[in-house]
C-alpha positions as CSV (number, residue, x, y, z in Angstrom):
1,X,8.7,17.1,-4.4
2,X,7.2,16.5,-7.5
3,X,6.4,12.6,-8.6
4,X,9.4,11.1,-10.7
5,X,9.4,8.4,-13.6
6,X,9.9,5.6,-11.0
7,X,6.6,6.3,-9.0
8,X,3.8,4.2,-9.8
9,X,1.0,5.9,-11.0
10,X,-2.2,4.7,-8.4
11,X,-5.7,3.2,-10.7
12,X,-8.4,5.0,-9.5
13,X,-8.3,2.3,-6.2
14,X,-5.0,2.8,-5.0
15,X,-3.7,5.4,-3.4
16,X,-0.1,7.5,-4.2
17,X,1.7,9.4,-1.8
18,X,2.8,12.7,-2.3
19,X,5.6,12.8,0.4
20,X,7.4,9.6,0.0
21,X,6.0,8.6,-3.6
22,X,5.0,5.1,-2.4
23,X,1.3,3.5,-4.0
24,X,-0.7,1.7,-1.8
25,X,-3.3,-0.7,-2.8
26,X,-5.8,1.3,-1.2
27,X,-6.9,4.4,1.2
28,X,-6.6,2.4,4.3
29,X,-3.1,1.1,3.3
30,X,-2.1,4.8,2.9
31,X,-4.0,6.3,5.7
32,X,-1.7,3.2,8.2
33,X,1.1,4.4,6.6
34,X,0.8,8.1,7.6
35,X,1.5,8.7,11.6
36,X,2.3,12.1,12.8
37,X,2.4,13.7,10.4
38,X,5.0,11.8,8.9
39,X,5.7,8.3,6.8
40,X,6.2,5.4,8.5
41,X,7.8,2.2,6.7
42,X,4.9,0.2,5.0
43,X,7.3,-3.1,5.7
44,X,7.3,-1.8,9.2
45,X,3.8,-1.7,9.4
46,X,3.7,-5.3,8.1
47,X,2.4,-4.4,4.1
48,X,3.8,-6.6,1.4
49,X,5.0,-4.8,-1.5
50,X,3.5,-6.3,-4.6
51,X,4.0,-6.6,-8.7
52,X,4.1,-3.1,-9.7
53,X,5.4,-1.1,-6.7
54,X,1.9,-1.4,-5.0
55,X,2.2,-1.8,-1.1
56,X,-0.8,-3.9,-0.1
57,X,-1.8,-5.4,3.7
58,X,-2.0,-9.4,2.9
59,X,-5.0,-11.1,3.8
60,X,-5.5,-12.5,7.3
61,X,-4.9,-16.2,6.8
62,X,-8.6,-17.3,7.7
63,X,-10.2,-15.1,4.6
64,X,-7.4,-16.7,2.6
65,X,-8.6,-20.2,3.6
66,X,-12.5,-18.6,2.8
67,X,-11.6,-18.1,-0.4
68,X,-9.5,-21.8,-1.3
69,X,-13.0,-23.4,0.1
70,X,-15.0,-22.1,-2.6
């Protein structure tokens, strides 16, 4: 199925699938997302979808409190 006006077109980063039309915020977003073969729910998989249809993995909550220490 060919990519419609509501897909979000990936920066050279990110990461668009071709199957379900879903961006990803990067390779190993996408490559989490793809199991058998087959999509599984990014929210499932526990991705946050972000501004601009971008599925993303948040960060673990200790790099988060890394980066508020600097």
């Amino acid at each position: 199925m060919a990519c419609t006006k509501e897909c979000t077109a990936p920066t050279p980063a990110q990461a668009h699938c071709g199957v379900c039309h879903r961006t990803f915020g990067g390779l190993k977003g996408f490559d989490a997302h793809r199991r058998d073969s087959k999509c599984a729910d990014p929210k499932r998989l526990g991705m946050v979808l972000s501004d601009r249809n971008v599925w993303r993995t948040p960060m673990p909550e200790d790099a988060i409190a890394r980066l508020e220490q600097d």
